[in-house]
C-alpha positions as CSV (number, residue, x, y, z in Angstrom):
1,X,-18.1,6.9,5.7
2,X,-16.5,8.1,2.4
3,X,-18.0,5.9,-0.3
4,X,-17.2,6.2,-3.7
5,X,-19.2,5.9,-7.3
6,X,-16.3,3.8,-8.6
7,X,-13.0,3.1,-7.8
8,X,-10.0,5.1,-7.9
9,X,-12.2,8.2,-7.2
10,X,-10.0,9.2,-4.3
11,X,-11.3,7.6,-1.2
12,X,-8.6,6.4,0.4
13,X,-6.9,9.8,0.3
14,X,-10.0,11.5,1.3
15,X,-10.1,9.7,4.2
16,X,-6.6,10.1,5.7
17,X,-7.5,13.7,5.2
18,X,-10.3,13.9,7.0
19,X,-8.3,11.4,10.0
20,X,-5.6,14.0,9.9
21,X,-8.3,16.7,9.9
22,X,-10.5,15.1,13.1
23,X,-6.7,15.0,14.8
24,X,-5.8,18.3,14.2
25,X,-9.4,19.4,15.6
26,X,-8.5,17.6,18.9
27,X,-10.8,14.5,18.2
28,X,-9.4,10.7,18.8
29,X,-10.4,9.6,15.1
30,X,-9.5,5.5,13.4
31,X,-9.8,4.5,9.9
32,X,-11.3,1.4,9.1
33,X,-12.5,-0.7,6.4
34,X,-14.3,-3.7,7.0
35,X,-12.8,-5.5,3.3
36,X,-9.9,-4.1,1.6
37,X,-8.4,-5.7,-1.8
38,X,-4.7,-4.9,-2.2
39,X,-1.3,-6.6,-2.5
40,X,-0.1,-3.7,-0.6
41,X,-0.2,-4.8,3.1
42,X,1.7,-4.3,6.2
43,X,2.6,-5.7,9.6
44,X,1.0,-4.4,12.7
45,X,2.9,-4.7,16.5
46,X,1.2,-7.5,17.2
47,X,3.1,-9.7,13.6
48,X,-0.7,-9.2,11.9
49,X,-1.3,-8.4,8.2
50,X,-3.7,-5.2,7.1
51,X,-3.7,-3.1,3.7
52,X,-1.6,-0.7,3.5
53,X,-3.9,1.9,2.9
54,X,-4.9,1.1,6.8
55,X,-1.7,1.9,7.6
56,X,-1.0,5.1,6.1
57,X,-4.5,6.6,7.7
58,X,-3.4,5.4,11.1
59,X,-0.7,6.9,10.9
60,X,-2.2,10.3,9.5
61,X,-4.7,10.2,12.9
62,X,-1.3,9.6,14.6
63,X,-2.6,6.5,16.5
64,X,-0.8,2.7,16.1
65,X,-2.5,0.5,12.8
66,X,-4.4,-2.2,14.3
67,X,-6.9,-5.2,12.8
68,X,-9.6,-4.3,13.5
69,X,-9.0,-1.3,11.5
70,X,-9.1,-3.7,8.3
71,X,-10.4,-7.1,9.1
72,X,-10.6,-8.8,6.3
73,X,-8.1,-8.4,3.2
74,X,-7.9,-9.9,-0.2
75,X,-4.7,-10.5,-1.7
76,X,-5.2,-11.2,-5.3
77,X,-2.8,-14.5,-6.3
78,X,-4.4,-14.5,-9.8
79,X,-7.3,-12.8,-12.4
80,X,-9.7,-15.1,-10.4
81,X,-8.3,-16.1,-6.7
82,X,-7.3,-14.5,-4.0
83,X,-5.5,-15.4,-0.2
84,X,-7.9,-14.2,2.3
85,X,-6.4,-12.1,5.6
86,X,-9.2,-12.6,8.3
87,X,-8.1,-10.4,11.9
88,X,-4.9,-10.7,10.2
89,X,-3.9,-13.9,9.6
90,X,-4.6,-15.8,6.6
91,X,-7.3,-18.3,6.3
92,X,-6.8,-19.7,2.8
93,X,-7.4,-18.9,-1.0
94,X,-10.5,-18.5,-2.7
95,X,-11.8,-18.3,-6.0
96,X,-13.6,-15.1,-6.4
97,X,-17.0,-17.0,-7.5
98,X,-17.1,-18.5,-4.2
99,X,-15.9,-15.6,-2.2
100,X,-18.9,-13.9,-3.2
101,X,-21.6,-16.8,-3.4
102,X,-23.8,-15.9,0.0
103,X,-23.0,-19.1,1.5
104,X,-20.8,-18.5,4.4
105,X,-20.8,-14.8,3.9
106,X,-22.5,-14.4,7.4
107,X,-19.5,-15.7,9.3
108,X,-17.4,-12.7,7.7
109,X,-20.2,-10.3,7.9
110,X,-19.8,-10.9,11.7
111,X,-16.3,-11.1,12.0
112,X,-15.8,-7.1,10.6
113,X,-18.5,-5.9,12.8
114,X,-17.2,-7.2,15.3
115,X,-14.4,-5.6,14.6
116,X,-15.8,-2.6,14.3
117,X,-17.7,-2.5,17.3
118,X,-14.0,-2.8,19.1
119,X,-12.4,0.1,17.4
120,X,-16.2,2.5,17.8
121,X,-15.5,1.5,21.4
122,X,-11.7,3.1,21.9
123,X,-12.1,5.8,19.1
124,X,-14.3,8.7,18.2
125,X,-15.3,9.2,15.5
126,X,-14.4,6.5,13.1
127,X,-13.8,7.5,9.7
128,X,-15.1,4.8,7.7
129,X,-13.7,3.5,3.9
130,X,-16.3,1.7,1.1
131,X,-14.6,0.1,-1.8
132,X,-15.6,0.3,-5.7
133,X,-19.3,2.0,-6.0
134,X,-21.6,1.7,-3.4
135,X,-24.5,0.5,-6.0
136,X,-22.8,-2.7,-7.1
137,X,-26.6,-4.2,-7.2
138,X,-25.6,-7.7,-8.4
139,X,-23.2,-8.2,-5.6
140,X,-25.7,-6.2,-2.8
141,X,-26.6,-9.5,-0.6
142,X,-23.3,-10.5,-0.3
143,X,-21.6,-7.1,0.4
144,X,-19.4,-6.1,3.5
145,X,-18.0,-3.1,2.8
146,X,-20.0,-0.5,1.5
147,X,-24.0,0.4,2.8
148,X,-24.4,-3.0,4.6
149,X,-21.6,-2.0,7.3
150,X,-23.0,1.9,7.2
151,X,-26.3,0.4,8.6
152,X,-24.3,-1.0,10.9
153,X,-22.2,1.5,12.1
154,X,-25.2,3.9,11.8
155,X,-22.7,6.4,9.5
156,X,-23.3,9.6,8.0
157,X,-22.0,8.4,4.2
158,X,-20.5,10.8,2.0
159,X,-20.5,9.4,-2.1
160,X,-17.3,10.8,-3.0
161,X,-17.6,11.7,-6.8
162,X,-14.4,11.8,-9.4
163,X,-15.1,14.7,-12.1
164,X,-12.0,14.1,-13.6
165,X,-13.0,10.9,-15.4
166,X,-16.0,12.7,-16.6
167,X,-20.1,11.8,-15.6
168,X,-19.8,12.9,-12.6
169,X,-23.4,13.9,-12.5
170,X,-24.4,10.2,-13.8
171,X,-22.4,8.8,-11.5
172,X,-23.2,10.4,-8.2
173,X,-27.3,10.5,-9.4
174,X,-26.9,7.0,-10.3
175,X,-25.6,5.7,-6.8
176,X,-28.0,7.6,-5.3
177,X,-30.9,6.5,-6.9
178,X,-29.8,2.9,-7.1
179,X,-30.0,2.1,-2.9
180,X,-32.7,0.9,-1.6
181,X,-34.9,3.7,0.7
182,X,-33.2,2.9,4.0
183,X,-29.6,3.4,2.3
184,X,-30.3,6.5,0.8
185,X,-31.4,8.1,4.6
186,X,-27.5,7.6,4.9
187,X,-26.2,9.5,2.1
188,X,-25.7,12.9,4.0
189,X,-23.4,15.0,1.8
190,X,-21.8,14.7,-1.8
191,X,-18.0,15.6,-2.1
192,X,-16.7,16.3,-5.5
193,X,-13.3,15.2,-6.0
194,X,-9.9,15.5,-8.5
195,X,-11.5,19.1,-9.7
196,X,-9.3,20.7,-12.7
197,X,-9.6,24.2,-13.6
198,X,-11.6,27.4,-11.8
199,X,-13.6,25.9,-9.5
200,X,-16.2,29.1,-10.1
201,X,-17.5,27.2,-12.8
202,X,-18.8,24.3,-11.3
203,X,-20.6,26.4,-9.4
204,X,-24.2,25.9,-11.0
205,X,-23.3,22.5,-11.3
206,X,-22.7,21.7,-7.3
207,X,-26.7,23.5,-7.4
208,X,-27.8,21.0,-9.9
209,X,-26.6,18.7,-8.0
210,X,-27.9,19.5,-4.9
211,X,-31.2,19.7,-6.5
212,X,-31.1,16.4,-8.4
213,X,-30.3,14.3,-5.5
214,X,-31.3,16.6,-2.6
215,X,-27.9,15.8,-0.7
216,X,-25.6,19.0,0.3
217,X,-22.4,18.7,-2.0
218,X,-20.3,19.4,1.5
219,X,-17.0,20.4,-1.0
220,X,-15.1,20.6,-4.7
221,X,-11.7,19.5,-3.8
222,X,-9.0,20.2,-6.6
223,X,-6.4,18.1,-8.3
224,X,-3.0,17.9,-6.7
225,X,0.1,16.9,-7.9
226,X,2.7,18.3,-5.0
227,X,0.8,16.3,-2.1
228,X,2.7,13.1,-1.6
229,X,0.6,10.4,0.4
230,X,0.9,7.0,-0.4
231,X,-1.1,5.2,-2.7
232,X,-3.1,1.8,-2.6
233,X,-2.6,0.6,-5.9
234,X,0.6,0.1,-7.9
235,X,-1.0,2.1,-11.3
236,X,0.8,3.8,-13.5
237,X,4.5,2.4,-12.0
238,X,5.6,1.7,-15.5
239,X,4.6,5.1,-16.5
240,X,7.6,6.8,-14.5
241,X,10.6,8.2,-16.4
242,X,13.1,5.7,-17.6
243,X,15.6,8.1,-18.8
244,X,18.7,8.3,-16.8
245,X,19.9,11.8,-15.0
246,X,22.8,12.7,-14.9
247,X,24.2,13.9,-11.2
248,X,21.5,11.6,-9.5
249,X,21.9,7.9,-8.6
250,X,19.7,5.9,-11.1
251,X,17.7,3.5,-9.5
252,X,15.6,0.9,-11.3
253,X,13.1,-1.2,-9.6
254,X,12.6,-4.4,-11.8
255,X,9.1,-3.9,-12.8
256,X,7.5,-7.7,-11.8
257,X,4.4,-8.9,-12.9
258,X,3.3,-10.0,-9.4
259,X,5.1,-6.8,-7.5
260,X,4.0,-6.3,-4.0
261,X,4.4,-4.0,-1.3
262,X,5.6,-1.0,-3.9
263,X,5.5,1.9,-1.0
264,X,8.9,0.3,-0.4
265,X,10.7,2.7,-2.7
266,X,8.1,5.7,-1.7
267,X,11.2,7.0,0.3
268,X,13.7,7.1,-3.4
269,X,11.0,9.0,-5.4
270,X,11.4,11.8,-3.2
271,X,15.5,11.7,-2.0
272,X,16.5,14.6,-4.2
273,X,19.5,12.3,-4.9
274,X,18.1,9.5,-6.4
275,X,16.2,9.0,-9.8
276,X,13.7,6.3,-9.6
277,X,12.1,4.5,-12.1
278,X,10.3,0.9,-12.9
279,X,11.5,-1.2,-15.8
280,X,11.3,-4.7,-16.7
281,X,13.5,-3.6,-19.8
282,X,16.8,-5.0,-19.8
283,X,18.2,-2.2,-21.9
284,X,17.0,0.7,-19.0
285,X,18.7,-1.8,-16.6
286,X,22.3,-1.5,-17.9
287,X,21.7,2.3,-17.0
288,X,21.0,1.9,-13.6
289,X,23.6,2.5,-10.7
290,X,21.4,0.2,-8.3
291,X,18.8,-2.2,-9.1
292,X,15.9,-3.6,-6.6
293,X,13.9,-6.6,-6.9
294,X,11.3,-5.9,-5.2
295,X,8.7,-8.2,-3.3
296,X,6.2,-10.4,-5.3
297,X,3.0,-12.3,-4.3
298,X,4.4,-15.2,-6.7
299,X,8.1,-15.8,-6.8
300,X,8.3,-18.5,-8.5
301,X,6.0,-17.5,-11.3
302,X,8.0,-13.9,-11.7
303,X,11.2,-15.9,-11.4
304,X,9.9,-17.8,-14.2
305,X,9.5,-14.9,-16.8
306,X,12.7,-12.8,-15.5
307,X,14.4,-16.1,-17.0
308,X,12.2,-15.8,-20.0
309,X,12.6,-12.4,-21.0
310,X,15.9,-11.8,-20.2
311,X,15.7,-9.4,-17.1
312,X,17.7,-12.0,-15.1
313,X,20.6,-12.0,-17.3
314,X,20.3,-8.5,-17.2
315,X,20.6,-7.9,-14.1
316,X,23.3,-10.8,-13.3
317,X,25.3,-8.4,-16.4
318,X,24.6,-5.0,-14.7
319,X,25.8,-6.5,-11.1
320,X,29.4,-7.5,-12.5
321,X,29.6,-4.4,-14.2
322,X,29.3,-2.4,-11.5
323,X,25.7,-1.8,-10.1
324,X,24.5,-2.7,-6.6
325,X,21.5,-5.2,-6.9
326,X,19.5,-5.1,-3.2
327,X,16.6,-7.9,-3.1
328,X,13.8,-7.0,-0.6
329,X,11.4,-10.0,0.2
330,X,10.3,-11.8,-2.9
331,X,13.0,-10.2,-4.7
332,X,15.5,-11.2,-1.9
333,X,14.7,-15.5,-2.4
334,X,14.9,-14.6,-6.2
335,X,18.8,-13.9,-5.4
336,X,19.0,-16.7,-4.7
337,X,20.9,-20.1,-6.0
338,X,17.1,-21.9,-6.1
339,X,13.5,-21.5,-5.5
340,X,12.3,-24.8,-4.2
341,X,7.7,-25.4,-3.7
342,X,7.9,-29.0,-3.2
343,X,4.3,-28.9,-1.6
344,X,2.8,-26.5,-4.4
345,X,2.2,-23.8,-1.8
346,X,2.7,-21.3,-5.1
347,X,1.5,-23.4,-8.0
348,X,3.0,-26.7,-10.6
349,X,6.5,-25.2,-10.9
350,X,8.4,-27.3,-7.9
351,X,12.4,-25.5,-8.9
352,X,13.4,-23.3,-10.4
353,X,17.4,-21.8,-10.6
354,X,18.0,-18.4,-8.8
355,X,20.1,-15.6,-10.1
356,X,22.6,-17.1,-8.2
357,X,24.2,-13.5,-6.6
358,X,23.5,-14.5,-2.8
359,X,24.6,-18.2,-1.3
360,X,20.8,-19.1,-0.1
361,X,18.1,-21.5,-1.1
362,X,14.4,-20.8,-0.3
363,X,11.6,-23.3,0.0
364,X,8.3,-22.1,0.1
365,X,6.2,-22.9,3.5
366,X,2.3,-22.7,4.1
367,X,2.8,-20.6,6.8
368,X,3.3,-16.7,6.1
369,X,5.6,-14.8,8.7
370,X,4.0,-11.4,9.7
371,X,5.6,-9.5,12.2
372,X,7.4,-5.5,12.2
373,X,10.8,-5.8,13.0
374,X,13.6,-3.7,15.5
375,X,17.2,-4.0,13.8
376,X,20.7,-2.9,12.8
377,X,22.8,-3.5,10.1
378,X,25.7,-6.3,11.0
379,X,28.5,-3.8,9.8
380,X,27.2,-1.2,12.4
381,X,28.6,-0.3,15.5
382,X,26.2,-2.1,18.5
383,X,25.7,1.4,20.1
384,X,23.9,2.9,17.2
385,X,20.0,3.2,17.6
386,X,17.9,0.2,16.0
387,X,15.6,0.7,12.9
388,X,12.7,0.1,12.1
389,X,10.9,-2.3,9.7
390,X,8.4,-5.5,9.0
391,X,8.5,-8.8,7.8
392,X,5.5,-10.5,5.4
393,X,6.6,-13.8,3.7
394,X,5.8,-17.2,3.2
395,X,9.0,-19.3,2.7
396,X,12.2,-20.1,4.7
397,X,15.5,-19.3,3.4
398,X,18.5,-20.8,4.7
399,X,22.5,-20.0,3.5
400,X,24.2,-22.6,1.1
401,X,27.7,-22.0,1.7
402,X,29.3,-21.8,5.1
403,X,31.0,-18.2,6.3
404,X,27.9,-16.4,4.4
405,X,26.8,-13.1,5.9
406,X,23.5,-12.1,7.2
407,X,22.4,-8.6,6.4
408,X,21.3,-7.2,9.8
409,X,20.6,-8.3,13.3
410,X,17.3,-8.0,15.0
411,X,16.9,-6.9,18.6
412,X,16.2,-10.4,20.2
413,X,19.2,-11.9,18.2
414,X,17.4,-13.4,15.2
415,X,19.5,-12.6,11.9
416,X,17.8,-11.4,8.5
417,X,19.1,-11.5,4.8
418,X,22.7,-12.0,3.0
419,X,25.3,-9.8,2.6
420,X,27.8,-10.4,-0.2
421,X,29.4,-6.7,-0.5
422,X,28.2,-3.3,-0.7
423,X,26.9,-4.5,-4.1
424,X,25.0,-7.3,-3.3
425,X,23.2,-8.3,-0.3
426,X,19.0,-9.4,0.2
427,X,16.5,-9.1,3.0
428,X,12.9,-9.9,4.3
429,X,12.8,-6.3,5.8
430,X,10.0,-4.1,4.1
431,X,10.3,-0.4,4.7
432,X,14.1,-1.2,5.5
433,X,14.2,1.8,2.8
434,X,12.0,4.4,5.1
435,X,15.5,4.0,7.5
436,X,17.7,7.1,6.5
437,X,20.5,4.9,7.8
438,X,20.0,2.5,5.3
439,X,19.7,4.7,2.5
440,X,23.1,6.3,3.2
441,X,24.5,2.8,3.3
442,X,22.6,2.1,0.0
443,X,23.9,5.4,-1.8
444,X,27.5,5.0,0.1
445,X,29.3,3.8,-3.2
446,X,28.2,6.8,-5.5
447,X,29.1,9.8,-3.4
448,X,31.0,11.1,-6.4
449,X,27.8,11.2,-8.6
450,X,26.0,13.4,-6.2
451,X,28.5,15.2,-4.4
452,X,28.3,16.3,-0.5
453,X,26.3,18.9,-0.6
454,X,23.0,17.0,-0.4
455,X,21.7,16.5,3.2
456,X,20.3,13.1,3.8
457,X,16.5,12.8,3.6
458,X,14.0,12.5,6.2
459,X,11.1,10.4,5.4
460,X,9.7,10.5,8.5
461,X,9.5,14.6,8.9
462,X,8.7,14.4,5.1
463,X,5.1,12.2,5.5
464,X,3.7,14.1,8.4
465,X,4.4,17.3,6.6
466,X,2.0,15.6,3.7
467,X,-0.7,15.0,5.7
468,X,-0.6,18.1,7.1
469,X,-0.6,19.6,3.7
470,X,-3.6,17.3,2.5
471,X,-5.4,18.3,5.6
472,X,-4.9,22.1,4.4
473,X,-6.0,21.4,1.0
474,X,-8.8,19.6,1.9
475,X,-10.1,22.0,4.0
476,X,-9.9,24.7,2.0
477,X,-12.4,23.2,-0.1
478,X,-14.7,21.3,2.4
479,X,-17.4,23.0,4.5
480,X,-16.2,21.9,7.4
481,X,-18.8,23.5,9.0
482,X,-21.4,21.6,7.6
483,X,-19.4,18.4,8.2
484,X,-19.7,18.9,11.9
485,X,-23.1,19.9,11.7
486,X,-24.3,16.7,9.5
487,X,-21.8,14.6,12.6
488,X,-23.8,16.4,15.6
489,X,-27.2,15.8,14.0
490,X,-26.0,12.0,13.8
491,X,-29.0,10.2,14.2
């Protein structure tokens, strides 16, 4: 288990290392995380929903994402609620104060070790996730995710330290010395993450370490900035460039207060045709060649404050002067001539008027749709191959005008989305974007801006040479040695 002394210390990208490692090394390793809080989900084979985070370590050990992988997942609907995911399917909101009163907390506890139990028996070895800091005291009775399911699992627990925020000797001494006795016997090596500068300095301090809390530091592992693997939380969005560039296509994502499901542009950061930025500033909109409104765990609420501050007439403005708007999901029903929650599924606000650029009507439904997806555009030719995408939604959304276009046609028939023109069309399909296919369509109407010299980019080839490159990195500065040692004295 990789356990952290706070969050965002790197865990998550620790541990699709090490699953990409174990691969490599000709071992049959899982990720899993027993609770995982994220908006950021994603659709397994079977039409289940796990974080994302699941996802991309499945896919680093090369193996299909499953459940059991992530049993439980909280999607945050507010400061103080969240939708509960349990197995993958969801199983109503709560308010945080309840979620984590010990009442009923067994049920759950049993549910993700069961679900653990099933993935220990088809793969070896699991590489376990904690979330936050592993010496939350005040929350200790109640917790599922960190030391409770280590005694479970019987794990070897590395405390994964972030020296880049500074403390890190407080931190990782602190955690330590805050288990109780039988949780520390777990603690089997200390990794040191997010390290800037020469790493021959912290040399006396991995001793120190070592001698404060009698636990092997097993590595230092640097900083990187030219590893691309995708990331759990959506920090920092508004922080990328706004500025136009000239020869790319400008691509503004509208920056949404409830955004969800943000790897969906993951593939435009890195097309070396495309600029990509966030903005829910209607001036950076007017200099965008395509806008996306991207998915949101409260339509209704964001469609609200797009009317409020202007974005929406923004981006009606950019799309008749000239710029594609694409809606994906949440974004897609906000295309819409009206938002209709007639039973409150979202909250009080029962209508609210679209932006009125594709001919549907949405009404949100209690039950969320959850499936991954086999499809082709409806302008292709039926011999092409089918792409690849999924599907997580509550609300049904039908056309208001007759002789409207769907988007794309699914394998078994089904339809998806509206398509206007080349300039305006919406879908349910997340990761639609991770299609090279699609992207050529996307980028079809601004050849002239980036000429045809640029080769079309593939996503695919690009993420498993990333987590081949984090699996360098991160054992250059990992004694793997001593990992495998600390594994085969597993006791």
């Amino acid at each position: 288990m990789f356990a952290g002394t706070g969050s965002d210390v790197g865990k998550s990208v620790i541990a699709a290392a090490f699953c990409r490692i174990f691969k490599q090394d000709g071992y049959h390793p899982a990720p899993f995380k027993a609770q995982n809080m994220a908006l950021n989900s994603y659709a397994t084979s079977e039409g289940l929903e796990i974080g994302r985070a699941k996802a991309v370590q499945a896919e680093a050990a090369g193996i299909p994402c499953h459940t059991d992988m992530n049993p439980l997942l909280l999607k945050p609907s507010s400061d103080h609620t969240s939708q509960v995911v349990l197995n993958g399917k969801p199983i109503g909101n709560r308010h945080a104060y309840d979620y984590f009163r010990k009442e009923g907390r067994e049920e759950l506890r049993q549910a993700v070790c069961e679900a653990y139990d099933r993935l220990a028996a088809r793969y070896n070895p699991i590489v376990l996730e904690g979330a936050g800091s592993i010496s939350e005291i005040n929350l200790r009775d109640s917790d599922l995710v960190n030391m409770p399911m280590a005694l479970h699992a019987g794990a070897d627990v590395i405390l994964v330290g972030d020296i880049n925020r500074g403390g890190v000797f407080g931190s990782v001494y602190g955690n330590i010395e805050l288990l109780r006795p039988e949780e520390r016997k777990h603690i089997k090596g200390i990794l040191i993450n997010k390290f800037r500068g020469d790493i021959r300095l912290f040399e006396s301090g991995v001793k120190m370490l070592e001698d404060l809390c009698h636990v092997p530091v097993i590595g230092v592992v640097p900083y990187f900035k030219d590893i691309y693997v995708e990331e759990e939380d959506s920090v920092d969005l508004a922080a990328k460039s706004m500025q136009a560039e000239r020869g790319k296509v400008n691509v503004a994502v509208v920056l949404l207060r409830h955004l969800s499901n943000f790897t969906d542009f993951n593939v435009l950061e890195r097309d070396p045709r495309v600029h990509l930025f966030y903005t829910n500033n209607t001036d950076d909109l007017k200099k965008a060649d395509i806008i996306i409104l991207p998915g949101s765990k409260s339509t209704l609420s964001d469609l609200y404050e797009l009317r409020r501050n202007g974005v929406a007439q923004a981006v009606i403005r950019a799309y008749r002067e000239g710029s594609t708007v694409l809606g994906i999901c949440g974004g897609y029903q906000l295309m819409g001539t009206e938002v209709l929650d007639p039973d409150h599924v979202e909250g009080e606000i029962e209508r609210l008027p679209g932006l009125g650029l594709l001919p549907i009507s949405t009404s949100m439904t209690g039950e969320k749709v959850t499936r991954q997806n086999k499809f082709r555009l409806l302008s292709e030719e039926e011999n092409l191959p089918l792409m690849d995408g999924y599907e997580i939604h509550m609300g049904s959304t039908r056309f208001t005008e007759e002789g409207a276009q769907p988007l794309a046609r699914f394998e078994d028939g089904h339809t998806d989305g509206c398509f206007v023109d080349a300039s305006c069309m919406g879908t349910y399909i997340h990761g639609i974007l991770d299609n090279a296919r699609f992207i050529e369509f996307l980028l079809s109407r601004f050849k002239d801006k980036i000429g045809e010299a640029e080769q079309p980019f593939d996503y695919k080839a690009f993420k498993e040479e990333q987590y081949d490159r984090l699996a360098d990195h991160v054992r250059r500065h990992v004694d793997m040695q001593l990992v495998y040692q600390i594994l085969s004295n597993h006791d």
